[in-house]
C-alpha positions as CSV (number, residue, x, y, z in Angstrom):
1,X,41.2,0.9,-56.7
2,X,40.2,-2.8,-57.1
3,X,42.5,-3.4,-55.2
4,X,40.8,-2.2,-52.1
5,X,37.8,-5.4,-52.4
6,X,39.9,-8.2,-51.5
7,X,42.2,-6.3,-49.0
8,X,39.0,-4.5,-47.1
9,X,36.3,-7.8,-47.6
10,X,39.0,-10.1,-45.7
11,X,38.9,-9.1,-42.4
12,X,34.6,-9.2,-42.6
13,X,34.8,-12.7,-44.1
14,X,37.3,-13.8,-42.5
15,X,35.2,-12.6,-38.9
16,X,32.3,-14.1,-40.0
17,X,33.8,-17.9,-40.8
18,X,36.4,-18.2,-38.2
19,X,33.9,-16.5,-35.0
20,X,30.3,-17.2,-36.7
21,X,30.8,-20.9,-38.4
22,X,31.3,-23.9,-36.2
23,X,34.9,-24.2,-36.9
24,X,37.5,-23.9,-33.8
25,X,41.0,-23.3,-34.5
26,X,42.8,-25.6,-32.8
27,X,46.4,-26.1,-31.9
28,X,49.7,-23.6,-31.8
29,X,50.3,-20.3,-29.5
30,X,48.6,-16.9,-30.1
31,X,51.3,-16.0,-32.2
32,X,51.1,-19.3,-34.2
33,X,47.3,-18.5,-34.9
34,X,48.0,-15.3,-35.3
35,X,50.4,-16.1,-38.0
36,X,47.9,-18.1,-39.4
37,X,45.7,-15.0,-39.6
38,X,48.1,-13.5,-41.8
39,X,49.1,-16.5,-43.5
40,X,45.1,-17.0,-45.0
41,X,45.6,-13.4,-45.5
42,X,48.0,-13.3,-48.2
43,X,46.5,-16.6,-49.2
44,X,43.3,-14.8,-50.1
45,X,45.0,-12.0,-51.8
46,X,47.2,-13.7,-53.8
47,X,44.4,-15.8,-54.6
48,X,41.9,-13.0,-55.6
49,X,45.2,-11.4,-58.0
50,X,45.6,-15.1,-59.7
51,X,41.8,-15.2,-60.5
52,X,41.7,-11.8,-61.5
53,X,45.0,-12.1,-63.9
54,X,42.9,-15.3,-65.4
55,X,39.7,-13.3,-65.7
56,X,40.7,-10.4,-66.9
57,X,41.4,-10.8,-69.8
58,X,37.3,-11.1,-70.5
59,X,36.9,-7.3,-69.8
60,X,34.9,-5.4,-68.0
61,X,34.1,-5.3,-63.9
62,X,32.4,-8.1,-63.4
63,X,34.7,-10.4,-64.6
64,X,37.8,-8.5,-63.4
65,X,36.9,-7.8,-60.2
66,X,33.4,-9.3,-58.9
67,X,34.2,-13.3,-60.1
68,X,37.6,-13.5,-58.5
69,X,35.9,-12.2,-55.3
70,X,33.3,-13.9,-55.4
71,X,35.0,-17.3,-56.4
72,X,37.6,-16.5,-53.4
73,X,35.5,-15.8,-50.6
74,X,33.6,-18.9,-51.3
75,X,36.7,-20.6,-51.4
76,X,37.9,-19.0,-48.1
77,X,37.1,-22.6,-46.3
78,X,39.8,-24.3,-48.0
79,X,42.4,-20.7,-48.0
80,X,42.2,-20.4,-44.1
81,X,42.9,-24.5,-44.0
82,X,45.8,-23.6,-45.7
83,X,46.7,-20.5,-43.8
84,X,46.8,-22.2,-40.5
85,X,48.2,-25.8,-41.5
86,X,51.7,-23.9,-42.6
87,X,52.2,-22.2,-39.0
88,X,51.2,-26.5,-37.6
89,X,47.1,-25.0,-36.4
90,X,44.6,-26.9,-37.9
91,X,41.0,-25.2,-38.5
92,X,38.4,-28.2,-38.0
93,X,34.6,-28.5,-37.8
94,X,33.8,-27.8,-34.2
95,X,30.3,-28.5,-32.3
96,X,27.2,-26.5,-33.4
97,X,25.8,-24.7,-30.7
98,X,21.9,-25.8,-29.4
């Protein structure tokens, strides 16, 4: 059932920092940034299953499950980077609204 955090939390976190920060994704097709998308995906998934491998071993839920998640969204920043730059979209700082 853990599972379900990271693949279920990605798609709010990921809606919040890519439409609510001032980043723009810039660069690439639809289907390049949409590959991205999936790219930062995984990313974060694999991500949240490496932390959680690491932290398990500590027992119990909060260092099983709510660390790595909470470690990998804060990381999500530097994941969606990642995501994008492998498909040739880069994810920069963009203008803050007034």
């Amino acid at each position: 059932m853990e599972w379900l955090v990271p693949f279920c939390l990605f798609w709010t976190l990921a809606a919040v920092y890519l439409g609510g920060f001032p980043v723009e994704i810039v660069g690439g097709s639809g289907v390049r940034q949409t590959l991205g998308l999936v790219n930062t995906y995984v990313l974060f998934v694999v991500v949240w299953a490496i932390l959680r491998a690491v932290f398990g071993g500590l027992g119990g839920m909060l260092w099983s499950v709510v660390l790595p998640t909470v470690l990998t969204s804060l990381a999500l920043p530097v994941i969606a980077w990642a995501g994008y730059i492998v498909v040739g979209v880069r994810v920069q700082k963009g203008e803050v609204p007034h």
